[in-house]
C-alpha positions in Angstrom: 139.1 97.2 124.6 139.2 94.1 122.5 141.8 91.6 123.2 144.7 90.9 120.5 143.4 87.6 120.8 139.9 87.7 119.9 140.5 90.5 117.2 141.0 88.5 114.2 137.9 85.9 114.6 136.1 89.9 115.0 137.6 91.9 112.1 137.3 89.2 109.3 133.4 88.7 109.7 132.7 92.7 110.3 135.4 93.6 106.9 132.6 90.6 105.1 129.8 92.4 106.5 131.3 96.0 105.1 132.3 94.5 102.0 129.2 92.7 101.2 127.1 95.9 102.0 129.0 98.2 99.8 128.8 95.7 96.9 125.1 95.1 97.8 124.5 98.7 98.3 126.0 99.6 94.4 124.2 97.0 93.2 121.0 97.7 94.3 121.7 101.0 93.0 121.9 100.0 89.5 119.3 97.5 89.4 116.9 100.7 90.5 117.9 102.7 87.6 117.5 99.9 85.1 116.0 101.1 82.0 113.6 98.1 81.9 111.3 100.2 84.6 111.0 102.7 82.4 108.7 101.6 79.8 104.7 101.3 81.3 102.8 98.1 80.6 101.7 98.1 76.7 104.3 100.3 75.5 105.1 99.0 72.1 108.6 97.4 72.2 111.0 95.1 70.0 112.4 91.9 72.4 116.0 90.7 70.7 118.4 87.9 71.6 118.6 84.1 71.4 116.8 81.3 71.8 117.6 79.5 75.2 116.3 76.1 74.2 114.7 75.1 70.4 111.1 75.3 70.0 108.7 73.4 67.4 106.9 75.5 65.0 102.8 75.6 66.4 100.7 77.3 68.2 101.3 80.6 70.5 104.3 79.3 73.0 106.4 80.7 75.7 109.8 81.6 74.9 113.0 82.6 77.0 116.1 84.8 75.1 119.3 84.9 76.2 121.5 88.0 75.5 118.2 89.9 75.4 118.0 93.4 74.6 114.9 95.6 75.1 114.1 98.2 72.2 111.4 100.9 72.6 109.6 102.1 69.5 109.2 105.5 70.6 112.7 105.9 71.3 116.1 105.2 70.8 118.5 102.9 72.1 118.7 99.4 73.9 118.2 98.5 77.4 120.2 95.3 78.5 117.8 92.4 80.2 120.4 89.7 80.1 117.6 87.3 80.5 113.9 87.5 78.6 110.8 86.1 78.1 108.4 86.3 75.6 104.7 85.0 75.2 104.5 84.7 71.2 101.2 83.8 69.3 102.6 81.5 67.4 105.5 80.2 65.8 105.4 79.9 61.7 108.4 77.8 61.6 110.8 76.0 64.3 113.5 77.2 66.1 116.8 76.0 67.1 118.3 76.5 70.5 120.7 79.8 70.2 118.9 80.7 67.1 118.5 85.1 66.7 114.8 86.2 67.3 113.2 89.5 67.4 109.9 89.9 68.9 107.5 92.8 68.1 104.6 93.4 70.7 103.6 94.8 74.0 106.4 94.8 77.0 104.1 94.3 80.1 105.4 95.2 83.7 105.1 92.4 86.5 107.0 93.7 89.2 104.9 96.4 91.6 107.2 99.0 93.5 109.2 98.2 96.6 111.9 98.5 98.5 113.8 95.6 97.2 115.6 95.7 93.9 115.3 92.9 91.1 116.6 92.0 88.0 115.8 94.1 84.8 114.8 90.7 83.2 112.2 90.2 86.7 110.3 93.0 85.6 108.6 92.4 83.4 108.2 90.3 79.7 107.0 90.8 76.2 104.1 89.6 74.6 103.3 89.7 70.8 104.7 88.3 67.7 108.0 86.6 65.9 109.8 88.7 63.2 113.1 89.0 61.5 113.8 84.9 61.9 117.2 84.4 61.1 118.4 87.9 61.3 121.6 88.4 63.2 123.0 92.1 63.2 126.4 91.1 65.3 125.9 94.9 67.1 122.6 92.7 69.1 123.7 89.2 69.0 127.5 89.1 70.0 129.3 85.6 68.9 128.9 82.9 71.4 132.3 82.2 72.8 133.3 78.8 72.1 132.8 77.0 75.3 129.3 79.0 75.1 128.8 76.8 72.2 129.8 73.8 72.8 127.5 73.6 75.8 124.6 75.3 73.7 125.3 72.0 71.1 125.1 69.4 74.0 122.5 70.3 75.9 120.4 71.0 72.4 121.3 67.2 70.9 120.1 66.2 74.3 116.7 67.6 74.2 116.1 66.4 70.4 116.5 63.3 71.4 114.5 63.5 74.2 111.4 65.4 71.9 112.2 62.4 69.4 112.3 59.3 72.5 109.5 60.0 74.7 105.9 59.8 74.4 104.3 63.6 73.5 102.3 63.9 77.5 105.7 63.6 79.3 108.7 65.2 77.2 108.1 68.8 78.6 108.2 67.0 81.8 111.4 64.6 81.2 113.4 68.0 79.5 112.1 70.5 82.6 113.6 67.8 84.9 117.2 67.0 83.2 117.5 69.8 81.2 115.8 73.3 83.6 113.8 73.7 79.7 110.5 74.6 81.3 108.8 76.7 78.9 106.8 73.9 77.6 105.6 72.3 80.9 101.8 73.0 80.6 100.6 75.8 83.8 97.8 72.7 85.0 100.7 70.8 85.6 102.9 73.6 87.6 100.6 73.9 89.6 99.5 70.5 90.5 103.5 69.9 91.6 103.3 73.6 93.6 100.0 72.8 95.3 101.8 68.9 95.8 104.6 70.2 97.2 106.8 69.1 94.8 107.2 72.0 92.7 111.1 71.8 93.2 111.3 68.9 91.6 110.6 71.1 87.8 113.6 73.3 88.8 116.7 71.6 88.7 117.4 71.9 92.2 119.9 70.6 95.1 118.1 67.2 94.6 118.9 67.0 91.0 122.9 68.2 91.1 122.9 65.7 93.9 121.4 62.5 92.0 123.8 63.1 89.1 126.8 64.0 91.2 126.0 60.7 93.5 125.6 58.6 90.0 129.1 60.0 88.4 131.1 59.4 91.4 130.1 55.8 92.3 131.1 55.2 88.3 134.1 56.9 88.7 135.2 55.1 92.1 135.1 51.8 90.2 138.1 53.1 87.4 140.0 55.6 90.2 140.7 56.4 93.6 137.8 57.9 95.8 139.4 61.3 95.6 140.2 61.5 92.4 136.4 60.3 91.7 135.0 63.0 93.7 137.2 65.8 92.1 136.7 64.2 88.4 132.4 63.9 89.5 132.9 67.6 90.9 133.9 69.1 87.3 131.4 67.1 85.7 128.4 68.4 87.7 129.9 71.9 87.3 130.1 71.4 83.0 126.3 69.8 83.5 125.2 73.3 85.9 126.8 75.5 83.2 125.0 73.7 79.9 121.7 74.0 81.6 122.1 77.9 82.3 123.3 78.2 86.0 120.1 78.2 88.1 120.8 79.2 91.7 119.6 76.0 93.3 122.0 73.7 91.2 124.8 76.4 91.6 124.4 76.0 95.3 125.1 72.1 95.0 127.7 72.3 92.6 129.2 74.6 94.7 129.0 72.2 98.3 130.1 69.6 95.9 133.0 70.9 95.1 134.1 71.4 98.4 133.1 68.3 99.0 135.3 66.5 96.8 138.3 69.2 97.7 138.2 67.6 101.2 137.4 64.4 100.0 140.7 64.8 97.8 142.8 66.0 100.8 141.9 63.0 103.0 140.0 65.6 105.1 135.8 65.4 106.3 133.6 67.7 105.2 131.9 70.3 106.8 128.6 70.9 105.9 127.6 74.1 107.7 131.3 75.9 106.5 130.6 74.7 103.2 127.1 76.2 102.5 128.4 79.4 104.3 131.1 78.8 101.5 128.8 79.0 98.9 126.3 81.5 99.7 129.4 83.9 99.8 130.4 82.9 96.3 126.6 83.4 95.2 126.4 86.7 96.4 129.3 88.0 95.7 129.4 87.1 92.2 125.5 88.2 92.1 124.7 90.2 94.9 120.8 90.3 93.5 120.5 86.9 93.6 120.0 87.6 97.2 116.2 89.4 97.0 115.0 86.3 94.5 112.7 83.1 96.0 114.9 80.8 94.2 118.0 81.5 95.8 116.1 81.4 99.5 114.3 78.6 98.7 117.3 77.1 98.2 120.0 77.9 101.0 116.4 77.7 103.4 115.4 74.4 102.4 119.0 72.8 102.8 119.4 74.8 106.2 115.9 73.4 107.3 116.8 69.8 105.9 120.2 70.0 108.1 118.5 71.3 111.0 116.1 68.7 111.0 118.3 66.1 110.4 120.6 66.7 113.7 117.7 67.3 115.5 115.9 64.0 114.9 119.4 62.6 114.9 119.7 63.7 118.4 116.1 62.8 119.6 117.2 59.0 117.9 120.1 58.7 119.9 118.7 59.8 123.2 116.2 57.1 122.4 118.4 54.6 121.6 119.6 54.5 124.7 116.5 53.3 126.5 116.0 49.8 127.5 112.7 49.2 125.4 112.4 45.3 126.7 109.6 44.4 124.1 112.2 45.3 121.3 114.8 42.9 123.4 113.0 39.9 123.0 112.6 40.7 119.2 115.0 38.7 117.0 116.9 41.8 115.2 115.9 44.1 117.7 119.0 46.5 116.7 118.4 46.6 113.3 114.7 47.1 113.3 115.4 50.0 115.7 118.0 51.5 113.4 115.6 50.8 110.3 113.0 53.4 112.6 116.1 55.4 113.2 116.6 56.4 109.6 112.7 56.6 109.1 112.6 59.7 111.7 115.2 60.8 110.7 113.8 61.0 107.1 110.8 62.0 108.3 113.0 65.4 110.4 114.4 66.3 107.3 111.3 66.8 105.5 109.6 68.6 108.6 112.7 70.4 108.8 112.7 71.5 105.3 109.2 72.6 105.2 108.9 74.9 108.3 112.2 76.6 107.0 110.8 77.5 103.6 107.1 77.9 104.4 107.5 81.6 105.5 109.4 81.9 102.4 106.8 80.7 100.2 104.3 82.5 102.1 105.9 85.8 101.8 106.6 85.7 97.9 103.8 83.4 96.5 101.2 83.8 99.5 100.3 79.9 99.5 102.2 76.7 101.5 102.1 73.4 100.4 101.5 71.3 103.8 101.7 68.3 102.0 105.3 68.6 100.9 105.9 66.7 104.6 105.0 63.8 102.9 104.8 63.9 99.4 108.8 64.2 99.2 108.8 60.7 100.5 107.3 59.1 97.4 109.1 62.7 95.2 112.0 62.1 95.7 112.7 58.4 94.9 110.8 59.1 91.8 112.5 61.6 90.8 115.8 59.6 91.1 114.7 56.9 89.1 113.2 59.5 86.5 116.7 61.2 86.4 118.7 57.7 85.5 116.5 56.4 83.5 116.9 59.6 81.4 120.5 59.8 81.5 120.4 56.3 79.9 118.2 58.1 77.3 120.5 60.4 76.8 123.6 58.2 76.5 123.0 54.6 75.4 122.8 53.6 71.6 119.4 52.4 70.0 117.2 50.0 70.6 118.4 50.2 74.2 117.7 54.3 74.2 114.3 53.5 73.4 114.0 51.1 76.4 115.6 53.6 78.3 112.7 56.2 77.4 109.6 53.6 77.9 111.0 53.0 81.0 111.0 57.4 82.1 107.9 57.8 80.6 106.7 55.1 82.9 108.5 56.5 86.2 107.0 60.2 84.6 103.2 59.5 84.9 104.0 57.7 88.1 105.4 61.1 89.1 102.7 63.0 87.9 100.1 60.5 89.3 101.9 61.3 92.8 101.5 65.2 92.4 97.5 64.9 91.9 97.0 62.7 94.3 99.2 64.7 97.2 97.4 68.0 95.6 94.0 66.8 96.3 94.4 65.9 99.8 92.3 68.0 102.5 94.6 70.6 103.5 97.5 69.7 101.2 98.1 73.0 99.7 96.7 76.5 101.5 96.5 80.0 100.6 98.6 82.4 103.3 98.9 85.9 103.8 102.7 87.4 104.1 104.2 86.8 107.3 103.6 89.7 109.8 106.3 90.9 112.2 105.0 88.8 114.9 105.2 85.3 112.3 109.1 86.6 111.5 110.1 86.9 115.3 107.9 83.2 115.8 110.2 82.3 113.0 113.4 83.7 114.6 112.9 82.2 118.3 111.6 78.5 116.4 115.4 79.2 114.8 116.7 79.8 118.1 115.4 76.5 119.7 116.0 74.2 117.3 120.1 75.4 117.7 120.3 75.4 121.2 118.5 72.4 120.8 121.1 70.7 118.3 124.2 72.3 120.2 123.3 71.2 123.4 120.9 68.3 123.2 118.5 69.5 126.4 114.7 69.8 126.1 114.2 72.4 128.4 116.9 74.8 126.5 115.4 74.4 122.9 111.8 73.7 124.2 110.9 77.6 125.4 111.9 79.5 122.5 110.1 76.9 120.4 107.0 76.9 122.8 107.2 80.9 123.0 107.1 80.8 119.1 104.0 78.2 118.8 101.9 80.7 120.9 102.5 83.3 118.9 101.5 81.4 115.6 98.4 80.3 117.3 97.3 83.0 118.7 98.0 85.8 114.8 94.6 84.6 113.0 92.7 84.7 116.8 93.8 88.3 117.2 93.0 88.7 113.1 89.4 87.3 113.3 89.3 89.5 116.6 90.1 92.6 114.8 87.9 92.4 111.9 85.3 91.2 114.2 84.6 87.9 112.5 82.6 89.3 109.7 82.5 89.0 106.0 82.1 92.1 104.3 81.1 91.2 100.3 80.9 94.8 97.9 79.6 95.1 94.5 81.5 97.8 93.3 80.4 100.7 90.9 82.9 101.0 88.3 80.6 102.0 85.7 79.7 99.4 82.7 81.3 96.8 83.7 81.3 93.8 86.8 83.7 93.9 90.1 82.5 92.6 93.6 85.2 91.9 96.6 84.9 89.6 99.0 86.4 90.0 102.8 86.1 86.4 104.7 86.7 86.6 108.4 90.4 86.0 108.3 90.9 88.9 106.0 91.9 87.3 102.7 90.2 88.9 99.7 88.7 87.3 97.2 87.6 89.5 93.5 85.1 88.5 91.3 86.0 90.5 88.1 87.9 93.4 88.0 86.1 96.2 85.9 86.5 97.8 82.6 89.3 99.6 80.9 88.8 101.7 78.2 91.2 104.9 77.4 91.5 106.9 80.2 89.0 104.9 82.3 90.4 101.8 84.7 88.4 100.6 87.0 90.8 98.6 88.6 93.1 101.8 89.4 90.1 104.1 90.0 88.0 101.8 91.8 89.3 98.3 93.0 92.2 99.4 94.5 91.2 102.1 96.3 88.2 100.0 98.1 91.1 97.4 98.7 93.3 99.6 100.9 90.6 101.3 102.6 89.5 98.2 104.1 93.2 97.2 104.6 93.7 95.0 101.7 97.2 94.6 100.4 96.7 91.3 98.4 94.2 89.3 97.0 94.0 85.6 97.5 92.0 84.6 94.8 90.6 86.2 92.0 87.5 84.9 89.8 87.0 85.9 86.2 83.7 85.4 84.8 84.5 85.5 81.4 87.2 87.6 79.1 85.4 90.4 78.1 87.6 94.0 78.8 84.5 95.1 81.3 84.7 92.1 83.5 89.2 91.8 83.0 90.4 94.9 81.8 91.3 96.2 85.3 93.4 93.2 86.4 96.5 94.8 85.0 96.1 97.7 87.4 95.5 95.8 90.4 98.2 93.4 89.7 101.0 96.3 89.3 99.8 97.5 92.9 99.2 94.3 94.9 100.0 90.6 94.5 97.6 87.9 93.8 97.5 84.4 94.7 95.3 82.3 92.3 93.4 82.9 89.7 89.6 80.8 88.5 88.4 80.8 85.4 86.8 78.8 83.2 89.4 78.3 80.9 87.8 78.7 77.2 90.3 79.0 74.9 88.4 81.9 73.1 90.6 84.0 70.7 90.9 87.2 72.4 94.5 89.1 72.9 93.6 90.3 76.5 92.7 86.7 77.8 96.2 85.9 76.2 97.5 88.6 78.1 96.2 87.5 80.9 97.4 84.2 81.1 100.6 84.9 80.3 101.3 87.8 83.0 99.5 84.8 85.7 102.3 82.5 84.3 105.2 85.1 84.8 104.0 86.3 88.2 103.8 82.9 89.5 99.9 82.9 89.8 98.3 79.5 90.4 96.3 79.2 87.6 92.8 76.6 88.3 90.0 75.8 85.5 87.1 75.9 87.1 84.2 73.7 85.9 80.6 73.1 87.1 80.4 71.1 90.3 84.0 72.3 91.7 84.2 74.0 95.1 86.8 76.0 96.6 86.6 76.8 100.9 88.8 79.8 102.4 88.1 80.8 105.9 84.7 79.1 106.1 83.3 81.0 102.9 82.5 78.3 100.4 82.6 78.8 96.5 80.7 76.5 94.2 80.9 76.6 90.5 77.2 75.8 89.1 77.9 76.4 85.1 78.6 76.8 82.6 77.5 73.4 82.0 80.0 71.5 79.8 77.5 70.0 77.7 76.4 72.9 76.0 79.3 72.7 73.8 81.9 74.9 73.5 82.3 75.5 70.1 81.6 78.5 68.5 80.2 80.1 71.7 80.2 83.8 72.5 82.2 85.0 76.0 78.7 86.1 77.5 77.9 81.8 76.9 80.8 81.0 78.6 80.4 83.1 81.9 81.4 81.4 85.0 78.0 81.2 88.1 79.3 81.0 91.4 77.5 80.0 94.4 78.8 81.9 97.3 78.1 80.3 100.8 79.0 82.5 104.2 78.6 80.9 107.9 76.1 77.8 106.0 73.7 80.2 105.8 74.1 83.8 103.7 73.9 82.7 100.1 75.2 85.0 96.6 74.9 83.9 93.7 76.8 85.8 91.0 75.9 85.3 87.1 78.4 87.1 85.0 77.2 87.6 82.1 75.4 84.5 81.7 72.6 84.3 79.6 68.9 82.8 79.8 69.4 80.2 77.8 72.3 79.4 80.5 69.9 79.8 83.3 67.2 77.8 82.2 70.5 75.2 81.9 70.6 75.3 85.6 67.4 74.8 86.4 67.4 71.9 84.7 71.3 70.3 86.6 70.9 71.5 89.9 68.2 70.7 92.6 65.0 73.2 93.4 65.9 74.3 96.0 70.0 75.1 95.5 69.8 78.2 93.7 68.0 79.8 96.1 69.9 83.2 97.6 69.8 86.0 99.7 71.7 87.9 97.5 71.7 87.9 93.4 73.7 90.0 90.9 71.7 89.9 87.9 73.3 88.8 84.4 74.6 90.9 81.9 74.2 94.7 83.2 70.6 94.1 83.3 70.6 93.1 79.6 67.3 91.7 78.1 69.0 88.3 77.1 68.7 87.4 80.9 66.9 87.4 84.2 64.1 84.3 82.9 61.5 84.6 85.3 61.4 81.2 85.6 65.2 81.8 87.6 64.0 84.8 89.2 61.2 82.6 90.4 63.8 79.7 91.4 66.6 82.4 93.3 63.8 84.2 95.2 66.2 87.1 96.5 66.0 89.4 99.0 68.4 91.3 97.4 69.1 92.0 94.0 72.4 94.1 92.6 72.6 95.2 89.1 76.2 96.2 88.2 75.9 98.9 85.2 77.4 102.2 83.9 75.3 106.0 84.5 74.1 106.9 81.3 75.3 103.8 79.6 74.9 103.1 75.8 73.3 99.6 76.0 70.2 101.6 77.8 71.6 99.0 80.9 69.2 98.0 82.7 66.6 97.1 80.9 62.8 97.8 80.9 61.6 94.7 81.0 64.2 93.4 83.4 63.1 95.6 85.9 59.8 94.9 85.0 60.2 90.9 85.9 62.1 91.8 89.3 58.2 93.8 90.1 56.1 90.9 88.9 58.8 88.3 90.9 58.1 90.6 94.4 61.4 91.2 94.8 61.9 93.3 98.1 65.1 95.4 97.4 66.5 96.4 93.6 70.3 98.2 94.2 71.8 99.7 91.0 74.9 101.1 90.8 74.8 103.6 88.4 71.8 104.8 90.6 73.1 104.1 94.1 76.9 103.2 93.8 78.9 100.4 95.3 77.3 98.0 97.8 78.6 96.7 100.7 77.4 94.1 102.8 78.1 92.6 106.6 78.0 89.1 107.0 78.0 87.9 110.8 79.3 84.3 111.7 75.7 83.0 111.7 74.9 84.3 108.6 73.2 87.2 109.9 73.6 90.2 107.3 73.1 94.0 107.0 73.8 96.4 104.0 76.4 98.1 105.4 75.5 102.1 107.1 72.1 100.3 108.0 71.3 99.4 111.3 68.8 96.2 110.3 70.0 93.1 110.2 68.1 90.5 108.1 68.0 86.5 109.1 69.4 84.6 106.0 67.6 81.8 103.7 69.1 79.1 105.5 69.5 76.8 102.3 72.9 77.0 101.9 73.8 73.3 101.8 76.4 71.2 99.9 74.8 70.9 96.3 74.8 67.9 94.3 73.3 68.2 90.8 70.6 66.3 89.9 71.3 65.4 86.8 74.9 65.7 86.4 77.3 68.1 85.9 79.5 66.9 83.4 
């Protein structure tokens, strides 16, 4: 029996428990059934709505609609996204902000199949071309109501004048940071602030709502009371969240604001933890969804993690404070130095705090962690304050001083960007993870555990065991990993027919692709072949994936293997040749959240011990006018410092003789080569067969091909070059070999293992790599 007592403080939270499942339950219902997952990737469609923010007429752009509606062309009817985006070639003439578009192309599926239920507009976007500009049928684009469009007039004003103020390298940035318009920010630089840590500084987060809010009620306080200055700054930062479209984040602020400034206004303190309960309830019961999206646990995490660390710290400081430190008492200012270091680890907490809290998070949706956000937010964050005001004075103040205003953001901006490369480039900064595991979620759950019996109760001992228990058990996941797979590398060349696709195992079990195969009618390598190798040897993702070059036999199974499994980052050499699928793409890496990375000759790239080095193509021969074949990425694969692959693409002769000519004798020697092109005649120089010396060679081509792949005379120059072993795979399949720790390899099924070249060294070109 419960007593009458404690029944109330038990009903209310089980009837919010029932309640919220019931609403979560029919709304995961509908999003299931959405008609958006009907349509397959490159099923011709028609994208209509409006444009979210204005765009300049130019060059092929990406573009988000409001009020979208999806229309198939093999069938009738409309199918609701709400939310859209669009990758358009280019843009004949520009467009205002709430402007009618239609867009005619190819809608292309990013979300693979799971459990959880998204958004129609989350699954997927349209690619293709502009049509019907200025068209307006009111059955597709209902009247904006007119508070709709009085916000839609302010926030467009304020991003012309930001276009007109600042200086072209910085505007995407300054409108991204003030305005949530991010469709312009270029990928390079999303990156650089994801891989800095600092990628929540182009959303308008918590951080943002929290600058302005701060800024309007101290210039309130100095014309009112403080509570009618809170309330008055509350209603402001709620018109400023609505005008920029209501991202979760901001929403989430404006939401512990407002409570804020309701106890401010009743004389009454605020409570923190009741109000961010508050607010997650208002979130998901107004958008039960929102729930399942990174944004919105990125969010609520990051703020629990900040307040977590803060009382933590907080307590650690005032145990501390109480300890006679007698070189501190003969210090002039002792008390205030020791309360300056105070708020320094405190500071410091928060940041720790807010990291470990959303690193799961960020591991689970975009498989990589940003290490460096412990610090980086320390230079971040001021920055991005000073970048907000100086915009806002932008934005508000007549001219000249508006032009002041914008030298004076375009300054802070670089600054900002300057920060974000150098906190992206430092050793460890940024690092590819797998998906937590069950263990890594209960590590997580008895860390949580800790740190609140820690914060409630202020004792070591209590907090200290679950945290301890929690540290072995991250420790020991990647021991027990390496364990299992027996600390090998397995690397396969796999045989999907004319085309190129090898897969690469490292001994913590992340998978790295080189090329995915071809796709051509009925045949897709990347369905028939990639995948299945991937989950035979346990693969459910793929860390990084390298592209040669766009040609449809080396990329035209990445669409398959990216509706099945996720993938973390993408290399390639960035050539902006004129080819639809490399425009494809790029554009589905940019809507999946894909760190995108040029790669050019000299760069290197570790994971798990295996080390990548990019030897060409060599910038200097040019890039105009080139075929793909001339612009096919080389990598130099290293395993244990000793087992060495070298894999060519498509690259040509005339690109290998290039090499020979950067890079030192010695450094293109391998155990293992893939020969260039199929086995086409237009490479293998036996002047490079001659430098590689190879134990084993691999020629990637289709049976019965139509090129006559591989050629005569290749064959013919692997005799005269002694080569010990030739393995064609429209002869003998897929290969697979095992890579020990020492280098030590065997083709797999074989009981021999062979002792490696033992020149696998770092490289420096000889003559420069520009």
């Amino acid at each position: 029996m419960i007593p009458s007592g404690a029944a109330t403080p038990l009903v209310c939270p089980l009837m919010a428990v029932a309640a919220g499942v019931l609403l979560g339950g029919e709304t995961a219902k509908t999003a299931r059934t959405a008609c958006a997952l009907e349509p397959p990737s490159g099923e011709p469609v028609v994208l209509r709505g409006r444009a979210r923010e204005a765009v300049p007429s130019g060059a092929r752009t990406r573009l988000t609609l409001t009020d979208a509606w999806l229309e198939l062309v093999s069938a009738e009817g409309l199918c609701p996204l709400g939310r859209a985006v669009a990758w358009i070639d280019s843009v004949p003439q520009s467009i205002s902000a709430g402007s009618p578009l239609s867009v005619r192309g190819q809608w292309l599926r990013v979300a693979r199949r799971t459990s959880w239920p998204r958004r129609p507009s989350r699954l997927g976007f349209v690619t293709g071309r502009l049509s019907d500009l200025g068209a307006s049928p009111e059955a597709v684009y209902p009247a904006p109501g007119l508070v709709a469009s009085l916000l839609q007039a302010g926030r467009s004003r304020a991003s012309a004048r930001l276009r007109r103020l600042l200086p072209p390298d910085v505007q995407a940035l300054g409108r991204a940071l003030v305005l949530a318009e991010r469709d312009e920010v270029p990928g390079s630089v999303r990156t650089r602030f994801a891989e800095a840590g600092l990628a929540h500084l182009l959303a308008i987060s918590g951080l943002h709502v929290g600058i302005v809010g701060a800024a309007l009620t101290a210039l309130l306080a100095l014309a009112a009371s403080p509570g009618f200055a809170a309330v008055a700054a509350a209603a402001l930062v709620w018109i400023y969240v609505l005008s920029i479209g209501a991202p979760p984040s901001a929403v989430r602020a404006a939401l512990l604001m407002a409570g804020w400034a309701a106890a401010r206004g009743r004389g009454r303190p605020a409570r923190t933890w009741d109000l961010l309960g508050a607010a997650a309830v208002v979130a998901l019961v107004s958008d039960p969804v929102v729930l399942t999206e990174p944004g919105f646990q990125l969010s609520f995490g990051g703020f629990v993690g900040l307040g977590a660390g803060v009382a933590a710290t907080g307590h650690v400081v005032r145990r501390l404070s109480r300890v006679e430190i007698a070189a501190f008492e003969r210090v002039k200012r002792a008390r205030r130095l020791r309360r300056r270091l105070g708020v320094a680890f405190v500071s410091a907490g928060a940041g720790v705090g807010a990291f470990l809290a959303t690193a799961p998070i960020a591991a689970a949706h975009f498989q990589r962690i940003a290490p460096a956000a412990v610090l980086s937010h320390f230079a971040g964050a001021p920055l991005t304050g000073a970048a907000i005001g100086s915009l806002a004075l932008t934005l508000v103040l007549p001219p000249p001083l508006n032009g002041l205003a914008a030298s004076a953001a375009a300054a802070v901006l670089r600054w900002l960007v300057m920060v974000a490369d150098t906190f992206a480039r430092l050793p460890s900064g940024h690092l590819m993870a797998s998906p937590p595991t069950p263990a890594i979620w209960v590590a997580v759950a008895l860390a949580a555990v800790g740190v609140w019996r820690f914060i409630r109760r202020g004792r070591w001992l209590q907090g200290g065991l679950p945290i301890a228990a929690s540290a072995a058990l991250i420790l020991a996941a990647p021991a027990i990993s390496a364990r299992w797979l027996g600390g090998r590398t397995l690397l396969c060349t796999l045989d999907v027919g004319q085309g190129d696709a090898a897969a690469l195992r490292t001994p913590a079990g992340h998978w790295v692709l080189f090329d995915a195969g071809p796709r051509f009618g009925a045949r897709d390598a990347g369905r028939d072949v990639v995948l299945p190798h991937l989950r035979r040897y346990g693969g459910d993702r793929v860390a990084l994936f390298v592209l040669s070059h766009p040609d449809l036999d080396h990329l035209g199974g990445f669409d398959s293997l990216l509706d099945a499994i996720p993938v973390t980052r993408v290399l390639d050499t960035g050539d902006p040749l004129p080819k639809p699928v490399y425009a494809r793409f790029l554009a589905r890496a940019s809507e999946e959240g894909i760190a995108w990375t040029p790669a050019g000759a000299g760069d290197r790239i570790t994971l798990d011990g295996v080390k990548i080095t990019i030897l060409g193509p060599p910038a200097s021969r040019g890039k105009a006018g080139r075929l793909a074949n001339e612009t096919s990425l080389i990598a130099r694969i290293t395993v244990g410092d000793a087992f060495v692959y070298l894999n060519t693409g498509d690259a040509t002769t005339a690109d290998e003789l290039t090499l020979l000519e950067a890079w030192p004798g010695d450094s293109l020697r391998a155990d293992l080569l893939k020969i260039g092109h199929h086995g086409s005649r237009t490479a293998t120089d036996p002047a490079w067969l001659d430098a590689v010396r190879p134990e084993l060679v691999v020629i990637s081509a289709g049976r019965g091909n139509a090129y006559g792949h591989p050629h005569p005379r290749v064959l013919d120059r692997l005799r005269t070059a002694g080569v010990p072993r030739v393995w064609r795979t429209d002869r003998d399949g897929t290969l697979c070999i095992e890579v020990a720790a020492d280098g030590h390899w065997r083709v797999e099924g074989e009981r021999t293992w062979r002792q490696p070249s033992g020149v696998a060294r770092v490289l420096t070109p000889q003559k420069g790599v520009e």
